[in-house]
C-alpha positions in Angstrom: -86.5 -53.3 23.5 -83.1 -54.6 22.4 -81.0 -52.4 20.4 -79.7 -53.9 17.3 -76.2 -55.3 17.0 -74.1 -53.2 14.6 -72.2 -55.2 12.3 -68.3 -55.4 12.3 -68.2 -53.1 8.5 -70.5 -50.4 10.0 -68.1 -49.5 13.1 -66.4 -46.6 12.4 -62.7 -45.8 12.8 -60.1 -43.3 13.0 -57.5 -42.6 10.1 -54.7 -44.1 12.6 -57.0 -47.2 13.1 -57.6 -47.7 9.2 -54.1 -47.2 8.7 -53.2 -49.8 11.2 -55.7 -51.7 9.4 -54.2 -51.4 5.8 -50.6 -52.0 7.0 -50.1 -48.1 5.9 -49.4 -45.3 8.0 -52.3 -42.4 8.8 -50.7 -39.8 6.2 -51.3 -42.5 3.2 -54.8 -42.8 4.6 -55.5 -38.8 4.5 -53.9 -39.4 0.9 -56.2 -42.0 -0.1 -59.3 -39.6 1.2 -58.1 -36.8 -0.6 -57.9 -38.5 -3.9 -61.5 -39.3 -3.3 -60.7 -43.1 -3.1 -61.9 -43.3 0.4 -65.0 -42.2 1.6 -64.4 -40.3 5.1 -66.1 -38.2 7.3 -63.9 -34.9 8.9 -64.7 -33.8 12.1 -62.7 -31.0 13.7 -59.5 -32.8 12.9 -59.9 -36.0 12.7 -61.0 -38.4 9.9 -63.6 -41.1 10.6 -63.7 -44.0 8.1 -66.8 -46.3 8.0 -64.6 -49.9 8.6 -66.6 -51.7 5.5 -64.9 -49.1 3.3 -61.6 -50.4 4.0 -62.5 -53.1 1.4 -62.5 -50.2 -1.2 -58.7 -49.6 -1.0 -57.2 -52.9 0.9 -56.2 -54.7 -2.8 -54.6 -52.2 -4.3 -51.4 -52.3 -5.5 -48.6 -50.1 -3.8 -46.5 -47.7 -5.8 -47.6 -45.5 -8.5 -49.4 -46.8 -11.1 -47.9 -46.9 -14.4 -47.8 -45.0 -17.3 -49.6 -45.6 -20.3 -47.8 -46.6 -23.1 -48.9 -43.8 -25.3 -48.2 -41.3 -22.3 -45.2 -39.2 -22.6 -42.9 -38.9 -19.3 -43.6 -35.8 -17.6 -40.6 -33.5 -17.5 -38.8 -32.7 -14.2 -39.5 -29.8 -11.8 -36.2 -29.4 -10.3 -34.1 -26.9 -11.4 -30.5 -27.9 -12.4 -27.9 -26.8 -10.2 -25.6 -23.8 -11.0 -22.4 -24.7 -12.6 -19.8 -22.3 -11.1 -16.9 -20.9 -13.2 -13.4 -21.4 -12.4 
């Protein structure tokens, strides 16, 4: 008996590979998993991302997103610098 053919969208892939993919490095793919925007599989270190799932995050727009209108700008964390006396 013949095994079936896989389709291209069920091979999976590495982060590396997906990032290659997007035209985004592996880090912004661990991000994009974390968020929860990704679906990925860990195992021991390394992410495995079904390749038909790439379609979930390839059109998205890069940068932040924007702020609503009604949204207020959220204040900085860093600390100003010390002013010395003189």
């Amino acid at each position: 008996m013949a095994k079936p053919k896989t389709s291209r969208d069920d091979s999976m892939i590495s982060a590396l590979e997906a990032g290659i993919e997007l035209g985004v490095g592996p880090t912004r793919v661990r991000v994009l998993i974390r968020e929860g925007r990704l679906p990925a599989i860990r195992i021991g270190k390394t992410w495995i991302i079904r390749r038909g799932d790439l379609d979930l995050v390839r059109d998205r727009r890069p940068g932040r997103p924007r702020t609503k209108a009604g949204d207020k700008p959220q204040p900085s964390t860093k600390k100003p610098k010390p002013t010395s006396a003189r």
